[in-house]
C-alpha positions in Angstrom: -120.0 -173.2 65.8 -120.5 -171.4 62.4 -119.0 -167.9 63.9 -116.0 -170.4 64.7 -115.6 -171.9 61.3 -115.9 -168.0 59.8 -113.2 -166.9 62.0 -111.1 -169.5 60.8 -111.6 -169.2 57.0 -110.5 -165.4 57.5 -107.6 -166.3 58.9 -107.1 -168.5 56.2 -107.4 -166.4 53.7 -105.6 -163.3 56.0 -102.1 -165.8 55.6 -102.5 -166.9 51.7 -102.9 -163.5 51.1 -99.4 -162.8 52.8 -98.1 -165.8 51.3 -98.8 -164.6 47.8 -96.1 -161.7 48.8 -92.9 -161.9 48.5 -90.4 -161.0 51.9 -88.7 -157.9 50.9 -85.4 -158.2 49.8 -82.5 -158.2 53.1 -81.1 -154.7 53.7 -83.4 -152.7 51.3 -87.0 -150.7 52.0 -90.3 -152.0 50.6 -92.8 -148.8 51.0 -95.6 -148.1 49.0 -96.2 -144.1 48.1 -97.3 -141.0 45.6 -95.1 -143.3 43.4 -96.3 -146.2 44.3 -95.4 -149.4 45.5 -91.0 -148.9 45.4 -88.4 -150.9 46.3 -84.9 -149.4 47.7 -81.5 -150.8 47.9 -78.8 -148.4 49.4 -75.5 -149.4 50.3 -75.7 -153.0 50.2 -73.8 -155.3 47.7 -75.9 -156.2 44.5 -73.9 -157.8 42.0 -77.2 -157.5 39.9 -81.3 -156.6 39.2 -82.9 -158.1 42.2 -85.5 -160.5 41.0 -87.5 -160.9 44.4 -89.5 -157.4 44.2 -93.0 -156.6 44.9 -95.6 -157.1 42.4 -96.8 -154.1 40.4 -93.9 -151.8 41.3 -93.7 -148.7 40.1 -90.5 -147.2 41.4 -86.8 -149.0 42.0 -83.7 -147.8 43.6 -80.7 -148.8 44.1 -77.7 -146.7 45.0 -74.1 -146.8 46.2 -74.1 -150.7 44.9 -71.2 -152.5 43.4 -73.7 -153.3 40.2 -71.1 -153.6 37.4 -73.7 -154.0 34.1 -77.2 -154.5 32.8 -77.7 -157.6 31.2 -80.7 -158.2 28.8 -83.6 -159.6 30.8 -82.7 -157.3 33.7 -86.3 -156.0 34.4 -88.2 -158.9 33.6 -91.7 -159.0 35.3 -91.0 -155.4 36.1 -93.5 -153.9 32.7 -95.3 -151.8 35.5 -91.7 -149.6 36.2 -92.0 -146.3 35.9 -89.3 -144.7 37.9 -85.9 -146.5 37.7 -82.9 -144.4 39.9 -79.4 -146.4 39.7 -77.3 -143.5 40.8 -73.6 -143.7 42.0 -73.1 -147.2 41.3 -70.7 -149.1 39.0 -72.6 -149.9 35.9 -70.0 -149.7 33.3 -71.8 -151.4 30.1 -76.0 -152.0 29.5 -76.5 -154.1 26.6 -78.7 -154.0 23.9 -81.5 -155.6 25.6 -81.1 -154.4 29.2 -84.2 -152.1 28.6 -86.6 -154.5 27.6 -90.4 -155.0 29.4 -89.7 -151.2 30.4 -92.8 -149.7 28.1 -94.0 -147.8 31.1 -90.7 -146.2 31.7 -91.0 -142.7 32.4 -87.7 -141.8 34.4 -84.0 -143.3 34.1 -81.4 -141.7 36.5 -77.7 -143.5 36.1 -75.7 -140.3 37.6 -72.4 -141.1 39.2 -71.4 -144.7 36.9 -69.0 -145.5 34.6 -70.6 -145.5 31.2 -68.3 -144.6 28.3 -70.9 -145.3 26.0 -74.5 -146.0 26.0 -76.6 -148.4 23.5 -79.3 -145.6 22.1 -81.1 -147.7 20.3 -82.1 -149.7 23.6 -84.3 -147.1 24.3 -86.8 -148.2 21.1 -88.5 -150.3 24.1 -88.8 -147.3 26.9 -91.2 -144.8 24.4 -92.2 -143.0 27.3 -89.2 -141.9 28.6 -89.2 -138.3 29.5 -86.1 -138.1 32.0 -82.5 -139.2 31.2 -80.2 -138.4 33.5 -76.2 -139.4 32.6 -74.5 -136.8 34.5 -71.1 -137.4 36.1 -69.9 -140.9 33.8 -67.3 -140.7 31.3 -69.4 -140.8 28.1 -67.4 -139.2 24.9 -69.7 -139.9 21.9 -72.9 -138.4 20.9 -74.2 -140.1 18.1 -76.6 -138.1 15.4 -79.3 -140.4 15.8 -78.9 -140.9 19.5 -82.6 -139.3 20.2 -84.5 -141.0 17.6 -86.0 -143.4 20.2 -86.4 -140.6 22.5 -89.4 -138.4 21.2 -91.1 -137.7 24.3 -87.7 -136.6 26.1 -88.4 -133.3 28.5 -84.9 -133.6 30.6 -81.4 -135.0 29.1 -78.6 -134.7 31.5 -74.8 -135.0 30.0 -72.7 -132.6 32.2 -69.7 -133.7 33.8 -68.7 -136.2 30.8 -66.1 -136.5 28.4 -67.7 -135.3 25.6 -65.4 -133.4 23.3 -67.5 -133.0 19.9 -71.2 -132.7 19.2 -72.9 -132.5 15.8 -75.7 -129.9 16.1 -77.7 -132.5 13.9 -78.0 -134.4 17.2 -80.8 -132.0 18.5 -81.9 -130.9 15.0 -83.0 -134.4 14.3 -84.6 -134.7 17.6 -87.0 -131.6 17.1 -87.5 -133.4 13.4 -88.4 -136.6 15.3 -91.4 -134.7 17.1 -92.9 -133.4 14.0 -93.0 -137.4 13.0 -94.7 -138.1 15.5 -97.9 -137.1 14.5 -98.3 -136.8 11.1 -101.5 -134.9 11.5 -99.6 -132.1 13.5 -97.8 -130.6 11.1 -94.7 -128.4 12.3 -96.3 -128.8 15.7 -93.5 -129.9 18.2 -94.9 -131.7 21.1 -92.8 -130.7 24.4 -89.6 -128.8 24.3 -86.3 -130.2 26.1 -83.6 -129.2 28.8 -80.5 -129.7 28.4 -77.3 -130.1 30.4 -74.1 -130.2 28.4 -72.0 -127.8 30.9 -68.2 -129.5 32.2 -67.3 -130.9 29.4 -64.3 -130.7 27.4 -64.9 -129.3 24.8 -62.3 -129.1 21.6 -63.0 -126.0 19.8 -62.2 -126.6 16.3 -64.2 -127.0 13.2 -65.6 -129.9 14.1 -67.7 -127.9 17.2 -68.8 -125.3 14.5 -72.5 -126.5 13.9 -72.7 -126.9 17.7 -71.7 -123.7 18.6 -73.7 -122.0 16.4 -76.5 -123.6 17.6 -76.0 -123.0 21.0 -75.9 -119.0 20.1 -78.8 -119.4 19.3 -81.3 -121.8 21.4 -84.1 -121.3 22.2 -87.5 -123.6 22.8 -88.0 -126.1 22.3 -84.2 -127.1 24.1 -83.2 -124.9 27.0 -79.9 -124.8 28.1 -79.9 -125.6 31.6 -76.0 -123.9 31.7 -75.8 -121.8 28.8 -72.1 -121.0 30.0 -69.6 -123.7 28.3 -66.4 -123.1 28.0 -63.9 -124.5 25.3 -60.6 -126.6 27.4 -58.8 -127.3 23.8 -56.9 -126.2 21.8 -54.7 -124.2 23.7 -55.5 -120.6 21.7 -59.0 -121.2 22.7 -58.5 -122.8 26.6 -61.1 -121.1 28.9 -63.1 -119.1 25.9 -67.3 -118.9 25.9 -68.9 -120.8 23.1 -70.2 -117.0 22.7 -66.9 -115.5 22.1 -65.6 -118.2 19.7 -65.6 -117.6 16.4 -65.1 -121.4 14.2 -64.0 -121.7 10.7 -65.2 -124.2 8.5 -63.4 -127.3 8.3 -61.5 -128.8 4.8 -59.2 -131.7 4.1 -55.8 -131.2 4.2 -54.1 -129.1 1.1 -50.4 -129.7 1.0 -47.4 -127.8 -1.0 -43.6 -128.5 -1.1 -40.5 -125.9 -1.9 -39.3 -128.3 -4.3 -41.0 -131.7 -5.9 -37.8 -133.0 -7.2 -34.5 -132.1 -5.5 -30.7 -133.6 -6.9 -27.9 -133.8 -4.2 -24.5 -135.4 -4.7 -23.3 -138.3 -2.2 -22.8 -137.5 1.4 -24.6 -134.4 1.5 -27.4 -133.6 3.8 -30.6 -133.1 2.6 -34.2 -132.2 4.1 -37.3 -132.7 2.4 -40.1 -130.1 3.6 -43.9 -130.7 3.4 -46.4 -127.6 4.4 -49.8 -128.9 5.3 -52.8 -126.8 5.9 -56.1 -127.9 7.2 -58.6 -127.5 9.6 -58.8 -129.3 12.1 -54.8 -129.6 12.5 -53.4 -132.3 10.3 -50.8 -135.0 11.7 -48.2 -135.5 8.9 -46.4 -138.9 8.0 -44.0 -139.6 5.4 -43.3 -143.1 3.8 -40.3 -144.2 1.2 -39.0 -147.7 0.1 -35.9 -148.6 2.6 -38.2 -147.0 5.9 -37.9 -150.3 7.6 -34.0 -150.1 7.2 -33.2 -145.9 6.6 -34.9 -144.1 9.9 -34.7 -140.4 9.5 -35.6 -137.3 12.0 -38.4 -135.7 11.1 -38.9 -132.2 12.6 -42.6 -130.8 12.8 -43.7 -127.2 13.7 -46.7 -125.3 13.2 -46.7 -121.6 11.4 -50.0 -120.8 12.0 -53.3 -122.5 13.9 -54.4 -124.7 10.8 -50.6 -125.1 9.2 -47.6 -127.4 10.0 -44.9 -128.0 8.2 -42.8 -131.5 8.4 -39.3 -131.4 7.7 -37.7 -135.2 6.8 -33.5 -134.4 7.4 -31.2 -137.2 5.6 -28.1 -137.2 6.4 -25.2 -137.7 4.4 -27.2 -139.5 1.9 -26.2 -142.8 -0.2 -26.8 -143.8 -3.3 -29.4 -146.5 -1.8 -31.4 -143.2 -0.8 -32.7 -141.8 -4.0 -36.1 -142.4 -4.9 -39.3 -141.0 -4.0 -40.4 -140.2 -0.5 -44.4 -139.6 0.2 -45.7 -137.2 2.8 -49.2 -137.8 3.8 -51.4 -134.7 5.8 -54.4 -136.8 7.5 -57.7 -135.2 9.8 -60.5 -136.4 10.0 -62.2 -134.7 7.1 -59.6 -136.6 4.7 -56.3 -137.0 3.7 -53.7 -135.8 1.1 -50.5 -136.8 -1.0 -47.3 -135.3 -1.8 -44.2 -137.0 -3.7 -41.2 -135.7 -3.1 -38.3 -137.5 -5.9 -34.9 -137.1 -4.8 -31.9 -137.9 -7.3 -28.4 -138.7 -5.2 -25.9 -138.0 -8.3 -22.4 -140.6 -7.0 -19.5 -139.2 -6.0 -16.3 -138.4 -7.9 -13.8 -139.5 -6.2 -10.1 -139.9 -7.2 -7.9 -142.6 -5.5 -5.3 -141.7 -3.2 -1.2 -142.1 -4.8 0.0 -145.8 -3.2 -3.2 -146.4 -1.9 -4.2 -150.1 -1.6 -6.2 -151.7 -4.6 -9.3 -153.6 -3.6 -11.9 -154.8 -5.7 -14.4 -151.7 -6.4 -17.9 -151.8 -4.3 -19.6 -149.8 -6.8 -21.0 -147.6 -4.2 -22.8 -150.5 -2.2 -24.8 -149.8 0.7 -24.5 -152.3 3.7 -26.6 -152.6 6.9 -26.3 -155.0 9.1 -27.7 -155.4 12.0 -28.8 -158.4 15.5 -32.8 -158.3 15.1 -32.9 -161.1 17.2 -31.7 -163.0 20.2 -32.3 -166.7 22.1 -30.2 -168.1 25.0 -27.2 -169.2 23.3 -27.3 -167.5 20.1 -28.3 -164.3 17.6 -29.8 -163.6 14.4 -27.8 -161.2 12.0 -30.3 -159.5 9.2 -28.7 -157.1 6.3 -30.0 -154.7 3.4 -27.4 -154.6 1.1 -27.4 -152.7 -2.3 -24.8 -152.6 -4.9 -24.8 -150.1 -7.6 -24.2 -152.7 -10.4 -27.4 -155.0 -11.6 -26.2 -158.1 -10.8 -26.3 -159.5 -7.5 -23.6 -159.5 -5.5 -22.1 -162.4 -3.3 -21.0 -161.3 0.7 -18.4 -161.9 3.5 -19.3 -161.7 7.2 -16.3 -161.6 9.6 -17.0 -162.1 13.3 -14.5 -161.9 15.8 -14.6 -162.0 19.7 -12.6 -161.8 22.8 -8.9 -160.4 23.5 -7.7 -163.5 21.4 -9.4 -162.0 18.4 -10.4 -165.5 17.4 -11.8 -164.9 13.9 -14.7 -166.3 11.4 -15.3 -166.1 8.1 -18.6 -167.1 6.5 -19.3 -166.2 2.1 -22.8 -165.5 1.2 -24.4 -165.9 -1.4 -26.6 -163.8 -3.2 -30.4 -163.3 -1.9 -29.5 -164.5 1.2 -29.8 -161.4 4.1 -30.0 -163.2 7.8 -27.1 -165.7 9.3 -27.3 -167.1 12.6 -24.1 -167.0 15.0 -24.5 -169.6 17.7 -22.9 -171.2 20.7 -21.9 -167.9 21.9 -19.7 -167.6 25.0 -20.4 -165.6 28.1 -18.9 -162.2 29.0 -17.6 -161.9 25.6 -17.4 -158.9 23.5 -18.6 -160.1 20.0 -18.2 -158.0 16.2 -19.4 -158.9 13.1 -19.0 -157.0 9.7 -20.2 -157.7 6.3 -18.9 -156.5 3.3 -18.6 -156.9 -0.6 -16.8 -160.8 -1.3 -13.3 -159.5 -1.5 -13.7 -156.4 0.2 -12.1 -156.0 3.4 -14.5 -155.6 6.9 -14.1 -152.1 7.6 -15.7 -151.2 4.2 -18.6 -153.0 5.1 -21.4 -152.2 8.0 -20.1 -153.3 11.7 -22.0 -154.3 14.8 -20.7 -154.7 18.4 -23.0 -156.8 21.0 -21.7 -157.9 24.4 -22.5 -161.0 26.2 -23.8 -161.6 29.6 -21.3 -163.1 32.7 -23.2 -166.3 32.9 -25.5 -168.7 31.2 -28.1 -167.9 34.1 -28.0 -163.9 32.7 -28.8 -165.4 29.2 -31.5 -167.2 29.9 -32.9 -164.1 32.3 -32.8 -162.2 29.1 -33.5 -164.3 26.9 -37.4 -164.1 29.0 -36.8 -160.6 29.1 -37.0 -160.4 25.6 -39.9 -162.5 25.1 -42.0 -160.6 27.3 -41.6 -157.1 26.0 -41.0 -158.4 22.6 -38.0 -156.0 21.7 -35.7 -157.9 18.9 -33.1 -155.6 18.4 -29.5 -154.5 19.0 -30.5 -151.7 21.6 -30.3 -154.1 24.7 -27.1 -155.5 23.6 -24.8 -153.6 25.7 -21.8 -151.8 24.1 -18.6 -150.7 25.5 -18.0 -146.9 25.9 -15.2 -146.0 23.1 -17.0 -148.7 21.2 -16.7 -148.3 17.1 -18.4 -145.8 16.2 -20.2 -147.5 13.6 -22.0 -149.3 15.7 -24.5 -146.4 16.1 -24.5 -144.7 12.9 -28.2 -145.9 11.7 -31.0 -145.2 14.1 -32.7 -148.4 15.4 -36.6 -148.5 14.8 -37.1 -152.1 16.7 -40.7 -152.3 16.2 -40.5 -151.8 12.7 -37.5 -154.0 11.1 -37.0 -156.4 14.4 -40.5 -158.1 14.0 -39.5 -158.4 10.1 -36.9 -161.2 9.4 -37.0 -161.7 5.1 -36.6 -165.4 4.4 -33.4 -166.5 2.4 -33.8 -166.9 -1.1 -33.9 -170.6 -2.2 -31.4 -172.1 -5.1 -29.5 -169.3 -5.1 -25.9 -170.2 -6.6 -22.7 -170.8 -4.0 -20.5 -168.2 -4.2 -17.0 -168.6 -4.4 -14.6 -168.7 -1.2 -12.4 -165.6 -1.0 -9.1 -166.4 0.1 -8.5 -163.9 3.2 -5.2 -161.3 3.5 -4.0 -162.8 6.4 -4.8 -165.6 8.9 -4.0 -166.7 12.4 -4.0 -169.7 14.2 -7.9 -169.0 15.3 -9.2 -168.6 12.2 -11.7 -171.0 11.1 -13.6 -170.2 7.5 -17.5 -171.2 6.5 -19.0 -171.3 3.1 -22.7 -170.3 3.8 -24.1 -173.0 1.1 -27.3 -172.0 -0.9 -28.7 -175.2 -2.4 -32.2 -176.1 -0.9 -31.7 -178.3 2.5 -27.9 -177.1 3.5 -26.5 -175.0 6.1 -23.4 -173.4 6.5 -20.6 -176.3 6.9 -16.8 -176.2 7.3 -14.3 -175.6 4.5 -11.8 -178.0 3.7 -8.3 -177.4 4.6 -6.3 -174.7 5.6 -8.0 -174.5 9.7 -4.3 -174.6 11.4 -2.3 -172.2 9.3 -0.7 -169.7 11.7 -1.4 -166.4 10.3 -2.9 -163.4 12.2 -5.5 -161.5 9.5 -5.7 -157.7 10.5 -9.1 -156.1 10.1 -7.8 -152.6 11.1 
């Protein structure tokens, strides 16, 4: 009877025993080795960390998974890891705690991901990390203090990445790291390190210098486990050793102009040159008051390997042109200033025998232009700049169709947008504005062109919405359309996503009587008292006159 009962309690104690351990996880191998006890996951889908695992494990793998990240609190109840192999998986971000309960860490293999970057300091909680393996991702930063966590490092693996620029001070501060350690030590180093940085691509400028240098000469305590890598940019240095390239230092950009101040009479062309040398290559930009309104070419070309020259060409300048223009040479080392003042002198013109007597403009600039459209309707913006000091008051004719039915609408001044509505489909629209009492053509023109149907309207209308382009460009116009139409370059993200308010209490200008008129015409006063819109004018809508804008 008692041999009974002691077979029984050993069975007992045989199944809690078993009990105690978890199942291993479906589709992966629980083994226990020279590493220990290990748990392997290949090929199966895990989203995540499994958190059923055996109970002092030492080593975990899992490959060839759709694991996207590694949250913090991945390893919990895993401080007894030692070995931890995620290769060719999808982990695209570890955050900041991901590493935590990993003191024993001794091995981290992540080759084959889809890191771009990786949180350095996360390895303050893995100090006995001695392989890092992070080949084959698409990692393009190296931070200077990336190793400082890293002391005991023996392996670091960054080949096949994206890196482009290294300091040397990456590897300098790691060596100066070591000697920290132990204080007692002295200048001792405590283990040298190899190195992969081979298939990368590299940019050999100045900013690759310090690295370059260093790699001519390494030796231990880092060991270049590829001491072969070639520069792929720029283009004079594509395919070149870091033994055979020879680096200049690198400096802020230093810039120089033919001529700071330049005087051109009215309608000439004009280009303003800025030479900008620096290392590494300098991207050049210029700035000037009307740049939302006046978009000119700018031509750029580069005289040497560390030199461009910009080239702003104006042409046939205006009067509303002069002023100073800014070139600005930026790289990454800094950035410099150049002013550039140009003088437009008017032009003396005499008028032409019989010619016909309008009220002088002064030399005004006009530009009009649609900067916005909606289902039924369009939004009309202008700069306009007389020559004289006061402010002027404006007409804006708009006609349309074969009828050339007409409007007239007198602004007042500080007002520069206007809303045309109700506007018909498959119509062939044109609006001018000019000085009050100058005819249209001296003014600025547009041409925009309506769609067959209300359904094509409210089609682009979405259009227009979605890709957020406010400007005249999809507004088609007619081939053998006026050529002013197209005289000004557009720049729709620029000046279509600025609309300037009108001014308020601004004074109503006074109605201009037209040349002509025809039984179509109809003629607005655009009121500029606070709270009122443009109404009718009184009188004169049936007079049978035909008004010639030619």
């Amino acid at each position: 009877m008692a041999s009974v009962s002691h077979y029984f309690l050993l069975v007992l104690v045989f199944l809690d025993s078993h009990a105690a351990q978890p199942s291993c996880l479906p589709g992966c191998i629980c083994s226990e080795d020279s590493f220990g006890r290990a748990l392997q996951c290949m090929s199966i889908s895990l989203g995540k960390i499994p958190k059923n695992h055996p109970e002092e494990l030492k080593l975990l793998r899992i490959e060839n998974s759709p694991l996207f990240e590694l949250p913090q609190g991945s390893f919990i109840n895993m401080s007894t890891l030692e070995y931890l192999w995620l290769n060719f998986n999808n982990v695209t971000v570890i955050h900041l705690g991901a590493l935590e309960h990993l003191s024993e860490l001794k091995e981290l293999r992540l080759e084959g991901n889809k890191l771009c970057s990786v949180p350095w300091t996360a390895f303050q909680a893995t100090p006995l990390l001695r392989v890092l393996d992070l080949k084959h991702n698409r990692i393009d930063v190296l931070p200077e203090l990336a190793l400082q966590f890293l002391v005991n490092l023996t392996y670091l693996d960054l080949s096949s990445n994206r890196l482009t620029v290294v300091s040397k001070s990456v590897f300098l501060n790691w060596l100066t790291y070591q000697k920290h350690q132990q204080p007692g030590c002295g200048a001792k180093i405590l283990s040298s390190m190899v190195l992969a940085l081979h298939n990368n691509p590299w940019l050999c400028d100045c900013r690759l210098r310090g690295l370059v240098q260093f790699v001519k000469s390494f030796s231990i305590p880092v060991i270049l486990v590829n001491s072969y890598l070639i520069c792929q940019r720029p283009l004079s240095k594509a395919g070149q050793l870091f033994h055979e390239t020879e680096l200049s230092a690198c400096m802020k950009p230093q810039i120089s102009t033919p001529s700071a101040s330049v005087t051109i009479q009215m309608g000439q062309n004009v280009t303003l040159r800025c030479l900008a040398r620096a290392s590494p290559s300098p991207t050049i930009a210029w700035t000037y008051p009307l740049s939302m309104w006046r978009e000119f070419d700018v031509l750029m070309s580069s005289t040497a390997e560390d030199t461009a020259l910009s080239e702003l060409v104006i042409p046939a300048a205006h009067l509303v042109d002069r002023g100073n223009y800014t070139c600005v040479a930026s790289n990454s080392i800094g950035r410099s200033t150049l002013v550039i003042s140009l003088h437009v002198q008017p032009a003396q013109a005499l008028p032409a025998p019989h010619a016909p007597s309008f009220p002088s403009d002064g030399n005004a600039y006009v530009d009009l232009r649609v900067v916005k459209q909606t289902v039924h309707g369009i939004l009309l913006e202008w700069l306009a700049v007389a020559d004289a000091a006061e402010e002027k008051c404006f007409t804006l004719y708009l006609a349309w169709d074969e009828t050339l039915r007409k409007e007239v609408v007198h602004i007042g001044p500080g007002i520069n947008t206007y809303t045309v509505e109700d506007l018909l489909p498959s119509t062939k629209y044109e609006a001018c504005l000019s000085l009050e009492g100058q005819p249209a053509r001296r003014g600025r023109c547009v041409v925009f062109v309506t769609g067959r149907d209300h359904g094509e309207l409210e089609a682009r209308e979405r259009l227009l919405h979605v890709t957020v382009v406010l400007c005249a460009v999809l507004l088609a116009v007619p081939v053998g359309a006026y050529v002013w139409a197209a005289q000004a370059p557009h720049c729709c993200r620029e000046w279509g996503l600025h609309c300037c308010r009108q001014r308020r209490k601004t004074p109503r200008c006074p109605r201009a009587a037209p040349q002509h008129w025809d039984c179509a015409y109809r003629e607005h006063i655009a009121v500029c008292e606070d709270g009122l819109g443009p109404r009718d004018a009184e009188g004169d809508e049936d007079k049978d006159r035909e008004e010639d804008w030619g």
